[in-house]
TORDOTI-986122 format. One record per residue (C-alpha): residue number from 1; residue in three letters; x, y, z. Coordinates in nm, 2 decimals, padded with zeros to 4 digits. Layout:
N
NUM|ALA|X|Y|Z;
...
This chain:
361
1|UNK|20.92|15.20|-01.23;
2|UNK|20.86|15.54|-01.45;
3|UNK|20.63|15.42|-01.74;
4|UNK|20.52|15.12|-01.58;
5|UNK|20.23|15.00|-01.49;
6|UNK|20.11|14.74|-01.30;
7|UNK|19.75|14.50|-01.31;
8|UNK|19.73|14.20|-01.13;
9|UNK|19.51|13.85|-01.21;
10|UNK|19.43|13.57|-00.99;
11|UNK|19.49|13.27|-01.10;
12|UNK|19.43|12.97|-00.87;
13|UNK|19.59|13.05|-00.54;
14|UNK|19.86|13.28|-00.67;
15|UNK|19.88|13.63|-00.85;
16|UNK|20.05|13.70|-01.11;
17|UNK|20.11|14.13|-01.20;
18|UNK|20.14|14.18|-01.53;
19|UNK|20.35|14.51|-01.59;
20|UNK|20.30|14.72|-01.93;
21|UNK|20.45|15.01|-02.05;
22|UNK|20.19|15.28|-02.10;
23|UNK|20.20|15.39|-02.51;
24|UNK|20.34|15.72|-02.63;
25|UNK|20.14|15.87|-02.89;
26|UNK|20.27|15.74|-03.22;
27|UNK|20.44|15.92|-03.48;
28|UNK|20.34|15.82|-03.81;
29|UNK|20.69|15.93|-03.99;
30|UNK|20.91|15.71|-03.77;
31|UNK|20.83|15.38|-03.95;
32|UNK|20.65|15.22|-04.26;
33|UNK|20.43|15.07|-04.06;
34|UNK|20.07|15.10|-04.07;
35|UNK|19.89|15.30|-03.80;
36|UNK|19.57|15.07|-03.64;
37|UNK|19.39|15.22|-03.32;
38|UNK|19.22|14.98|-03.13;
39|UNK|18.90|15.06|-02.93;
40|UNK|18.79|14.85|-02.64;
41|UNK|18.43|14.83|-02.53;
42|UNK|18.49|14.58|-02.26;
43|UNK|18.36|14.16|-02.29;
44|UNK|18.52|13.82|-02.25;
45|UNK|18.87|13.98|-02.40;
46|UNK|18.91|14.17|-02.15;
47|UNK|18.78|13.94|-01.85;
48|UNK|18.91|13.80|-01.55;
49|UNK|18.89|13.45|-01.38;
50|UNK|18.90|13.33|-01.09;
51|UNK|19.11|13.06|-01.14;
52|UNK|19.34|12.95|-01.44;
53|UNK|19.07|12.71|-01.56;
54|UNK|18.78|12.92|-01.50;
55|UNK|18.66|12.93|-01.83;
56|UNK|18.26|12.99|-01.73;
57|UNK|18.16|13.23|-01.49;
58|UNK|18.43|13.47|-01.51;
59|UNK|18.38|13.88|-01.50;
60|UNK|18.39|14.02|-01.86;
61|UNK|18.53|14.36|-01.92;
62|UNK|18.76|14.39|-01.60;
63|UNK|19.12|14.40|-01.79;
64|UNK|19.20|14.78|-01.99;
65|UNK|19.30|14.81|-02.32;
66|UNK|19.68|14.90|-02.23;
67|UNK|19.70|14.51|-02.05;
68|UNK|19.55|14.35|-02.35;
69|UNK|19.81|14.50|-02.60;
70|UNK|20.10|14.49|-02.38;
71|UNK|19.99|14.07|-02.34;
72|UNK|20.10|14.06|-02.73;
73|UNK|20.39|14.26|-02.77;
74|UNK|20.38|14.11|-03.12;
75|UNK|20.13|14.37|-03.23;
76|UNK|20.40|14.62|-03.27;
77|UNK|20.61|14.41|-03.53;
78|UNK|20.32|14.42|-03.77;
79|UNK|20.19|14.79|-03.67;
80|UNK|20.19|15.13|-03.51;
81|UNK|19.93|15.02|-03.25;
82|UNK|19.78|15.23|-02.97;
83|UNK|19.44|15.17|-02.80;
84|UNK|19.16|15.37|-02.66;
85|UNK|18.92|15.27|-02.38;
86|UNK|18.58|15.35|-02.58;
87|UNK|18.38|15.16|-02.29;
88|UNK|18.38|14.88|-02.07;
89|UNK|18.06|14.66|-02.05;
90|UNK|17.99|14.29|-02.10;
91|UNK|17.84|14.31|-02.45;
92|UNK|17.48|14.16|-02.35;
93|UNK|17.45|14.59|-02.19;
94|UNK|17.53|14.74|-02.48;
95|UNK|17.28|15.02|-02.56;
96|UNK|17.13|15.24|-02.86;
97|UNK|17.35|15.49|-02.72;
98|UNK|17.64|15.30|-02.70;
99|UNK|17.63|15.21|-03.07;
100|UNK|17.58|15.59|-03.15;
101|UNK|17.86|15.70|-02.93;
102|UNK|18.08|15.39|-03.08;
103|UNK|17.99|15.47|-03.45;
104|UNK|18.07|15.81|-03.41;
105|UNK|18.46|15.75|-03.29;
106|UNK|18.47|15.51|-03.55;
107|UNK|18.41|15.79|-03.78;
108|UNK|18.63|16.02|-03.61;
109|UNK|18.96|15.80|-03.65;
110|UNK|18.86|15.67|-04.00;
111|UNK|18.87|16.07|-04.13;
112|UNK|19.18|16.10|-03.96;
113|UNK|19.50|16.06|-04.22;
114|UNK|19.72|15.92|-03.95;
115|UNK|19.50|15.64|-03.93;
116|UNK|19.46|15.31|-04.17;
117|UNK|19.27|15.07|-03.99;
118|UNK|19.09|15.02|-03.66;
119|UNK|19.02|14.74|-03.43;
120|UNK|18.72|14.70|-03.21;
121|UNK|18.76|14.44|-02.91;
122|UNK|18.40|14.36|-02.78;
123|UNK|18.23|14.14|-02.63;
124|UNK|18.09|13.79|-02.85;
125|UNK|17.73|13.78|-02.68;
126|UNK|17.61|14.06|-02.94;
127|UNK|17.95|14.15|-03.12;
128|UNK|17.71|14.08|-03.49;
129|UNK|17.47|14.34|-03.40;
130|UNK|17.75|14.63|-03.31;
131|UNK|17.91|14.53|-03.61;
132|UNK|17.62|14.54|-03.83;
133|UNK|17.58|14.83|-03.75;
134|UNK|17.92|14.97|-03.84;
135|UNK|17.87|14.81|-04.13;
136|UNK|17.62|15.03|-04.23;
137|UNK|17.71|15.38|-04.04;
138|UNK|18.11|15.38|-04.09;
139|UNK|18.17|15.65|-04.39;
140|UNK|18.48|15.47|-04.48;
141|UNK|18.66|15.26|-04.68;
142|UNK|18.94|15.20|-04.46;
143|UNK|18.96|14.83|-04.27;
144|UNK|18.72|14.83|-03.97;
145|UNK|18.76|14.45|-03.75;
146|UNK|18.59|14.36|-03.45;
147|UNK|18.75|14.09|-03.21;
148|UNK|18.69|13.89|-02.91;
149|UNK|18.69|13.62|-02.72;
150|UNK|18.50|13.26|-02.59;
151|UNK|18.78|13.28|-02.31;
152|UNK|18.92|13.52|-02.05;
153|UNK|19.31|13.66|-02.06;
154|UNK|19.33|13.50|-01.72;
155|UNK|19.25|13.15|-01.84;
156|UNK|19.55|12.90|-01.93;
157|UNK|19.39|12.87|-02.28;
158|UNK|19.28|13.21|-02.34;
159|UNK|19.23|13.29|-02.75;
160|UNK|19.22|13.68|-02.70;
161|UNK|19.59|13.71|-02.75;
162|UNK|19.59|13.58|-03.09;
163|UNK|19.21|13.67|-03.16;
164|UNK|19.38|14.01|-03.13;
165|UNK|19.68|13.97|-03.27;
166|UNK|19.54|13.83|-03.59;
167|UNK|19.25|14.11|-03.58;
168|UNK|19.51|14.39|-03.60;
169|UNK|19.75|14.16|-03.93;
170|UNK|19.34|14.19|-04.08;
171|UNK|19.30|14.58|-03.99;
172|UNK|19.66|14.63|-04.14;
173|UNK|19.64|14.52|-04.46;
174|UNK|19.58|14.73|-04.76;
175|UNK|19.39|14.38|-04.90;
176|UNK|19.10|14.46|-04.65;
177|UNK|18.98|14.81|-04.75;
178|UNK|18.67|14.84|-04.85;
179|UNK|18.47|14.52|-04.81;
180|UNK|18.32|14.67|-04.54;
181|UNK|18.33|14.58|-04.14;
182|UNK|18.48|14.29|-04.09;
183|UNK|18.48|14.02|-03.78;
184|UNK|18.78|13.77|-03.74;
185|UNK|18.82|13.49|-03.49;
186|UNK|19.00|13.21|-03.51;
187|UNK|19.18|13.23|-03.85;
188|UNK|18.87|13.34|-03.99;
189|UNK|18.78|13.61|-04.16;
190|UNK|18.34|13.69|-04.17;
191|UNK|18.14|14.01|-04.31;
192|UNK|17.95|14.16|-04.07;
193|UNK|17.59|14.16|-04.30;
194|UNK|17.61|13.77|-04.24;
195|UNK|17.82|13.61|-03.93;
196|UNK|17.67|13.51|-03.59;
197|UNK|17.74|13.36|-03.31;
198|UNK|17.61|12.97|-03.31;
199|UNK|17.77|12.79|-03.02;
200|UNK|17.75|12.89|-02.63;
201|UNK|18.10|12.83|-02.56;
202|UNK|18.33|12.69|-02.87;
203|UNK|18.55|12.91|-02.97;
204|UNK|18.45|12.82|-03.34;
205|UNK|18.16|13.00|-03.26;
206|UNK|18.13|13.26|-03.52;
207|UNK|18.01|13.13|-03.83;
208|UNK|17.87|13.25|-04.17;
209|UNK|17.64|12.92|-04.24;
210|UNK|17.51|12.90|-04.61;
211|UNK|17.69|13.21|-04.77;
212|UNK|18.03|13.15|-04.64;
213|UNK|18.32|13.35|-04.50;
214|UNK|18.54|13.61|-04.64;
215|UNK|18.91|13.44|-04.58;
216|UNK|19.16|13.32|-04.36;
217|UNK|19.48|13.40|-04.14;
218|UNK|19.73|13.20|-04.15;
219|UNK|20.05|13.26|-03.95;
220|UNK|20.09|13.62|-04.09;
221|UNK|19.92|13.58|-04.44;
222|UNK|19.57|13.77|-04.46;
223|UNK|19.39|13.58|-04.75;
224|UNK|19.08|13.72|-04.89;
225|UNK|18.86|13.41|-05.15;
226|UNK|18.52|13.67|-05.15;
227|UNK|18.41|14.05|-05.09;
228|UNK|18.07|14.14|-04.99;
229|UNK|17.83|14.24|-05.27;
230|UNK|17.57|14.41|-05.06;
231|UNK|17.59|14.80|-04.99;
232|UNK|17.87|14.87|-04.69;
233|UNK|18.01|15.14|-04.52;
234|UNK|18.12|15.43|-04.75;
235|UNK|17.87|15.30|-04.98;
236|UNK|17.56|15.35|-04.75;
237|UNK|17.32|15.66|-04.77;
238|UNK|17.29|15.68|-04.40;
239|UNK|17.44|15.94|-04.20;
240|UNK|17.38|15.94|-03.85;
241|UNK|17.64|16.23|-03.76;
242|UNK|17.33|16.44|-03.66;
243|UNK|17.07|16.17|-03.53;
244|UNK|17.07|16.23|-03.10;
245|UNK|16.84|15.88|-03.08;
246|UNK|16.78|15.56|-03.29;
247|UNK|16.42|15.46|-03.30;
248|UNK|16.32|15.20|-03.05;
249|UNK|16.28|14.88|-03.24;
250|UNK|16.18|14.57|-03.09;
251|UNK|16.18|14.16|-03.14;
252|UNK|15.89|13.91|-03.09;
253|UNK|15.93|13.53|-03.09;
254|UNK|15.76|13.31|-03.31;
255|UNK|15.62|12.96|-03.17;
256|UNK|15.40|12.73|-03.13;
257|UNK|15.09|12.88|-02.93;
258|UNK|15.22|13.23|-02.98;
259|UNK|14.98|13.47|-02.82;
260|UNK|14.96|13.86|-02.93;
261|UNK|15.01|13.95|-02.55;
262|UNK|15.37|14.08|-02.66;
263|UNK|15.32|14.28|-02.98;
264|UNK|15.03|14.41|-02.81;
265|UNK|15.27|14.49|-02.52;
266|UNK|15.48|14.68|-02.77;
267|UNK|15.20|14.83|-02.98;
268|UNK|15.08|14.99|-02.61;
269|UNK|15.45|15.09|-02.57;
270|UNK|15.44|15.30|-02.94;
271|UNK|15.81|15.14|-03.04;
272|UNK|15.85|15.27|-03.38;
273|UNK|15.89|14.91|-03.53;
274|UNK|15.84|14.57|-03.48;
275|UNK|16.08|14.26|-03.62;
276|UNK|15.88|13.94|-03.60;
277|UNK|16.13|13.62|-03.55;
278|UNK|15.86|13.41|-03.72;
279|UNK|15.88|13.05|-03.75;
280|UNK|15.96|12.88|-04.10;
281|UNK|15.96|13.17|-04.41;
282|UNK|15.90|13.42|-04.17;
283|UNK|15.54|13.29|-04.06;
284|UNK|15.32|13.43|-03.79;
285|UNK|15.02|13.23|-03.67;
286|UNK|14.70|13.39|-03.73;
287|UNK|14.65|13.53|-03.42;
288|UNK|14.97|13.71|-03.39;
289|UNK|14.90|13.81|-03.78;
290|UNK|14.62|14.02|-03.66;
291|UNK|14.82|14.18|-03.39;
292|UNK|15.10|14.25|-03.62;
293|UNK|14.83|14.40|-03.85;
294|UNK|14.70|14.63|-03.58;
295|UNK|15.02|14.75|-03.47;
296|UNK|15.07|14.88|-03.83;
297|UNK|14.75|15.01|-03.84;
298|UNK|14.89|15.23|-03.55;
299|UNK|15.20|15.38|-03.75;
300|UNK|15.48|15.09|-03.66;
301|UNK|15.67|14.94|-03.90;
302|UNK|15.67|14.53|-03.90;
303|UNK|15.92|14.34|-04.03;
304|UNK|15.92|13.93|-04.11;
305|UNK|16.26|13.78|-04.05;
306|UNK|16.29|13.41|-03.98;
307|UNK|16.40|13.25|-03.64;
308|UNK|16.56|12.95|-03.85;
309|UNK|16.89|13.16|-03.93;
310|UNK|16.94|13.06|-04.32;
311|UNK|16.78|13.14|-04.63;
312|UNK|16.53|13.45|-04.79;
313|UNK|16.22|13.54|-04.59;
314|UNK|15.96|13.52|-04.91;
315|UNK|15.74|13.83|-04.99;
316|UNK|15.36|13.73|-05.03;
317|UNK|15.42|13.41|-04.96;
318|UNK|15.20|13.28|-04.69;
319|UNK|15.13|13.62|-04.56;
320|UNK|15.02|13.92|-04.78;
321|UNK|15.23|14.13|-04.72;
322|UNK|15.15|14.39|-04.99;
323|UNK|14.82|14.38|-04.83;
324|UNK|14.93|14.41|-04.48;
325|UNK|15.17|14.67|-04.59;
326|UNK|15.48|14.48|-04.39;
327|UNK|15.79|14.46|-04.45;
328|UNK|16.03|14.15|-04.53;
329|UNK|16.38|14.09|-04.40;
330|UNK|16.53|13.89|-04.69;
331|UNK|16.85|13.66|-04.54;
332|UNK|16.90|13.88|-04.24;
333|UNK|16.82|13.74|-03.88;
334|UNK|16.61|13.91|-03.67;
335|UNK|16.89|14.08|-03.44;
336|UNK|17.09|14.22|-03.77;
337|UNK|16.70|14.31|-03.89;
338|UNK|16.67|14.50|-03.54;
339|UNK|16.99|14.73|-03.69;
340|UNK|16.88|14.80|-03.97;
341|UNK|16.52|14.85|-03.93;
342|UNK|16.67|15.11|-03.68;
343|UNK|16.91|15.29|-03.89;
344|UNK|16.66|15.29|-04.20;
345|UNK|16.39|15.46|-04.02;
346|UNK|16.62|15.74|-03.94;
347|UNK|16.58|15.77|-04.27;
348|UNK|16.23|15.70|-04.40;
349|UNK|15.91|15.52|-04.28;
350|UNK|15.80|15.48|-04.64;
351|UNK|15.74|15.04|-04.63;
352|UNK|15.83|15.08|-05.05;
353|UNK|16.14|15.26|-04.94;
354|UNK|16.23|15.03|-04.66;
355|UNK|16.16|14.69|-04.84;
356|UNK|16.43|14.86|-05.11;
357|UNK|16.67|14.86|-04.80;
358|UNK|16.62|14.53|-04.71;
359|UNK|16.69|14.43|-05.07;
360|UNK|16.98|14.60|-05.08;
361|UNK|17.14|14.56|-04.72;
């Protein structure tokens, strides 16, 4: 059939195909409509099962972006919608590079005036970090969501479809410019600075504890309680349009008996910084102390986040850090530290100036 298109699931003992029309370029002057692009990178939304109630060890990033949208022929009630294959990888392989290559389409489509929102499907294993770092690289104001998934399409209780569809009534609204990239699952609205992932397998897995989310969806209402007050987006001063690399940036575990045989690893390895997940406020055991100390003693930047998830890592608290000349992550965990410690230092390696951008990120 011309047009048509056809991708086929197992599920159980039978197949079922799943035919889709392939999208025509949209035309912005045909309808009021708003115009969202959606770019998929691959994950659990775009999975297949083995069975119908194969909800665990499934394939992520095996359906394209044309079958997801065609599953919710909804999406065209509430928008011009076309999608874009940007990559397809389970999240948990998603690179430096890959964030570069993402952020810069991002970009690309936000400056374009036939464009008022975008939607990233991705995968839920490290969909905070990728949009974290949107948050801060994205030189626009205009609605930025990232979606996905606990469950495959294939699955007879899949959430993509209306993970998706209520990602694109988010990305759509005029209500959602500017408060910066934004993650919605399960009629909930999250900023990227402060959302993460807390369950293996719920699907109420994204949650902002402490400091709350951003909104709701309900049935086709977008309502917005809170905006982020930390620095976002358009209001960022990094530019990564000419950076070919992000630094390499790594994380160490806090514990008890915590040895320095992996900072030393990464001191040997000269990674240009080092975020410490330390246990408590932040805290390193003395012996790990003097590693971290010797590490910045060869040029690399250490950072103190906390490995408990909630509250402000404390500056001189039970560690000097003035006097170790490190730096503190204030409510950030030590994966969102990771991002911006690596987007900072494309900036500056000036501790002063980076603690600034820990305040104010």
């Amino acid at each position: 059939m011309r047009g048509m298109k056809a991708f086929t699931f197992r599920l159980g003992a039978g197949l079922f195909a799943l035919l889709l029309i392939i999208p025509r370029p949209l035309r912005a002057e045909t309808t009021g409509r708003p115009n969202v692009v959606i770019l998929a990178t691959g994950g659990t939304i775009a999975g297949a099962g083995a069975t119908s109630t194969t909800t665990v060890g499934y394939q992520a990033a095996k359906v394209p972006v044309d079958a997801l949208l065609q599953a919710v022929p909804e999406l065209q009630k509430i928008a011009q919608v076309r999608g874009e294959q940007a990559m397809q990888i389970a999240s948990q392989n998603m690179t430096n590079e890959g964030l570069l290559k993402l952020g810069r389409r991002v970009n690309e489509l936000a400056a374009q005036t036939g464009v008022d929102g975008i939607v990233i499907t991705h995968g839920t294993d490290t969909l905070e970090e990728t949009a974290y770092f949107l948050n801060l690289v994205v030189k626009s104001a205009k609605p930025v969501v990232l979606v996905g998934s606990m469950r495959p399409p294939t699955a007879i209780s899949a959430d993509g479809p209306a993970n998706l569809y209520e990602a694109v009534l988010v990305a759509a609204n005029p209500a959602s410019a500017d408060k910066g990239v934004l993650v919605c699952l399960e009629d909930e609205i999250n900023a990227a600075r402060d959302v993460t992932k807390t369950n293996t397998s719920s699907l109420e897995t994204f949650k902002t504890p402490e400091l709350g989310l951003l909104g709701y969806v309900q049935g086709d209402r977008v309502a917005f309680y809170r905006a982020p007050v930390r620095r976002h987006t358009s209001q960022t001063e990094f530019d990564l349009a000419n950076v070919q690399k992000l630094p390499e940036v790594a994380i160490v575990y806090g514990h008890e008996g915590v040895s320095r045989t992996a900072v030393d690893a990464f001191t040997a390895a000269r990674v240009d910084g080092i975020v410490y997940a330390g246990v408590g406020d932040g805290n390193p055991s003395e012996t790990t102390e003097a590693a971290l100390a010797d590490a910045r003693q060869q040029g690399i930047i250490i950072v103190r986040s906390a490995r408990v998830g909630n509250g402000i890592v404390a500056r001189n608290n039970e560690v000097n850090d003035d006097q170790r000349d490190f730096v503190v992550s204030d409510t950030l965990n030590p994966q969102k530290a990771r991002i911006l410690l690596m987007v900072a230092l494309t900036k500056t390696r000036d501790t002063r100036d980076l603690q600034r951008i820990f305040s104010e990120y």
